[in-house]
C-alpha distance (Angstrom), angle and dihedral (degrees) to the residues before:
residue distance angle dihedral
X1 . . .
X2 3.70 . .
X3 3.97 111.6 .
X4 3.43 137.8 175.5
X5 3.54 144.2 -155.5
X6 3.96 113.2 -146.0
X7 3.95 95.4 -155.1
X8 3.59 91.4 134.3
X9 4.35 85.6 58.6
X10 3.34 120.2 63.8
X11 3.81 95.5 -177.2
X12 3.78 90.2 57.7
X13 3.63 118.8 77.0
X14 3.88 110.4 -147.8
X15 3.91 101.9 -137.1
X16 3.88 92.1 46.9
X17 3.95 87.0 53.1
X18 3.62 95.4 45.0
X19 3.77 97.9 49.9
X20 3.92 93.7 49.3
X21 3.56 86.0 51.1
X22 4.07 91.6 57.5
X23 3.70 89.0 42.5
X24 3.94 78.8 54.8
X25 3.70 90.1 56.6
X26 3.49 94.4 50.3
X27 3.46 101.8 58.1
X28 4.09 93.5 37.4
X29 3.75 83.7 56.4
X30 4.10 90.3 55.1
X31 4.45 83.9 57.4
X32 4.07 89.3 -106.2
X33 3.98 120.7 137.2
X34 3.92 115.1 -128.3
X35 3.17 115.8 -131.4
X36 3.97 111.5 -165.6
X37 4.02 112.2 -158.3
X38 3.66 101.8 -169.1
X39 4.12 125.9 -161.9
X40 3.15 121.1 -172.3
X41 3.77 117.6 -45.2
X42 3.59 88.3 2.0
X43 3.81 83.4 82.4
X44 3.63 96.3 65.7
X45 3.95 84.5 59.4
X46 4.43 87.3 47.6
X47 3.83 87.3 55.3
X48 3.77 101.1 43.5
X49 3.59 81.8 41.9
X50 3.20 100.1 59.9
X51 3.64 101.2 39.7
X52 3.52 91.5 65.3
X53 3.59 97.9 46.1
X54 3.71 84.3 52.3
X55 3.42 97.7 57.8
X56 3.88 84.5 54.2
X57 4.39 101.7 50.3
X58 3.83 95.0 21.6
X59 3.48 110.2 -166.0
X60 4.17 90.7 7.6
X61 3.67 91.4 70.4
X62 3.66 90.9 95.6
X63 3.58 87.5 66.0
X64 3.59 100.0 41.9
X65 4.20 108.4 41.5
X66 4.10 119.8 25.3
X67 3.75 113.2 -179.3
X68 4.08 120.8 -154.5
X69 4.17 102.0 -165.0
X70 3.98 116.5 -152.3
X71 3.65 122.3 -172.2
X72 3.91 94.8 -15.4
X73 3.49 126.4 -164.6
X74 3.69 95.1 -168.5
X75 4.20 121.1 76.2
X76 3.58 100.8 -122.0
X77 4.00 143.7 34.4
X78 3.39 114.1 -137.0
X79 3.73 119.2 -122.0
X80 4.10 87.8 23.2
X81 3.47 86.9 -81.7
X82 4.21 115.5 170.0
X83 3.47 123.4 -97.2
X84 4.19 138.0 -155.4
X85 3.65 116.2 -159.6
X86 3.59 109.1 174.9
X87 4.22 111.5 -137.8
X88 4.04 81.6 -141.3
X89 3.17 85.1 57.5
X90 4.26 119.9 89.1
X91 4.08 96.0 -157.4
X92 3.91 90.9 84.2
X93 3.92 84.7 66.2
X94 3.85 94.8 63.5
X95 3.83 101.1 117.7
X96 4.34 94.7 -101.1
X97 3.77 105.4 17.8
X98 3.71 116.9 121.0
X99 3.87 115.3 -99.7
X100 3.65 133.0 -86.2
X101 3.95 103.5 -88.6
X102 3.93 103.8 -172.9
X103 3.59 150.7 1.2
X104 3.59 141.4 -115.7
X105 4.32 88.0 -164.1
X106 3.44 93.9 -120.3
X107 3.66 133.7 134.4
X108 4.10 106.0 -132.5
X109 3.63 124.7 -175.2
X110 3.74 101.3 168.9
X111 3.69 108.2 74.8
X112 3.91 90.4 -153.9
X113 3.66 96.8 49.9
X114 3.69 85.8 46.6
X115 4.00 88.9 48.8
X116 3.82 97.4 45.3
X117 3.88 116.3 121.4
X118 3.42 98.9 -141.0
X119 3.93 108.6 34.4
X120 3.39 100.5 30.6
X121 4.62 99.7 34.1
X122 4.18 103.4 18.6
X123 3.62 94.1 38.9
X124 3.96 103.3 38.2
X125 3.60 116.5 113.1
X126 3.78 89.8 -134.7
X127 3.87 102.8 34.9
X128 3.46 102.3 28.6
X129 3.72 95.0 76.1
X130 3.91 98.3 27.6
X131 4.08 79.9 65.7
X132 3.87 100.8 45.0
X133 4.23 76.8 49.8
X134 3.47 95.5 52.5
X135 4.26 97.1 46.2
X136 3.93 81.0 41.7
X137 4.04 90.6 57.3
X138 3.53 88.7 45.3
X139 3.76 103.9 59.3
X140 4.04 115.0 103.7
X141 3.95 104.2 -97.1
X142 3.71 108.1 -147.4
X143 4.12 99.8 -170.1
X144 3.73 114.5 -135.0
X145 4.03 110.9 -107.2
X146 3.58 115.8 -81.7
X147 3.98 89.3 28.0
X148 3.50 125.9 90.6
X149 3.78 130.9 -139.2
X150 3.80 125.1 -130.2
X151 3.77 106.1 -151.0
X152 4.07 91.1 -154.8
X153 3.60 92.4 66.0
X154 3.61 115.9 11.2
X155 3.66 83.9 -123.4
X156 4.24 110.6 143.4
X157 3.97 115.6 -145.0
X158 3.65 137.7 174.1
X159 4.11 128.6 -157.9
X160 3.64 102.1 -135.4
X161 4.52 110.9 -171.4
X162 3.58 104.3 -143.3
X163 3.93 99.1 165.9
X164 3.77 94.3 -120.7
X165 3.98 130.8 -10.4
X166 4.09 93.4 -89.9
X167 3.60 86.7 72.9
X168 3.79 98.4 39.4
């Protein structure tokens, strides 16, 4: 089993990382795609997370582990996941996290209100749906038989010969 040992992190606690990564395991073994929603510190775990599992499936990681970032303080998301920082939303100004990347078009002058997963992220006009969108586009897509799955978009489509359009 691939471990790791976050020494390099002090905002990750080793244990905690190494037991989500069994759970990981678990549920990988049982065929089921993980997708990793990370607020917050919780996305320093996602990208360790990731990493290691990467270094286990390679180039099948993908379709393993998907990680949606929200208000990161950290400047990348593993795997190229997405990301929603919210302007309102002080985290962005961490020296090294990504930049704020849309607004709710509020005025917010309590940093943790502003910060709060589900006030602030779930419930935002603008970032509550751009989320639910990005866990959406991140669920395995098994296409129905006979269609055909386009791995760009998640979008399923089937060629149907009809002769001519009349009898389409």
């Amino acid at each position: 089993e691939a471990m790791l040992l976050a020494s390099n992190s002090s905002y990750v606690n080793d244990q905690v990382l190494n037991d989500h990564i069994t759970f990981y395991h678990v549920l990988i073994g049982q065929g089921l795609k993980v997708i990793l929603v990370g607020h917050s510190q919780g996305n320093l775990y996602a990208n360790l997370e990731y990493n290691v599992l990467q270094q286990e499936f390679g180039p099948n990681t993908d379709s393993k582990v998907a990680i949606i970032s929200v208000a990161t303080p950290d400047s990348f998301v593993a795997g190229h996941g997405p990301y929603t920082t919210l302007e309102e939303d002080r985290i962005h100004e961490i020296p090294g996290a990504l930049s704020a990347n849309i607004t709710n078009g509020f005025v917010c002058f309590d940093f943790f209100k502003c910060h709060d997963f589900i006030r602030s992220y779930l419930s935002g006009p603008a970032t509550g749906p751009r989320i639910l969108s990005q866990i959406i586009f991140a669920l395995p897509v098994t296409p129905d038989p006979g269609w055909t799955l386009n791995p760009n978009n998640n979008h399923q489509y089937k060629f149907i010969d009809c002769g001519n359009w009349l009898e389409c």
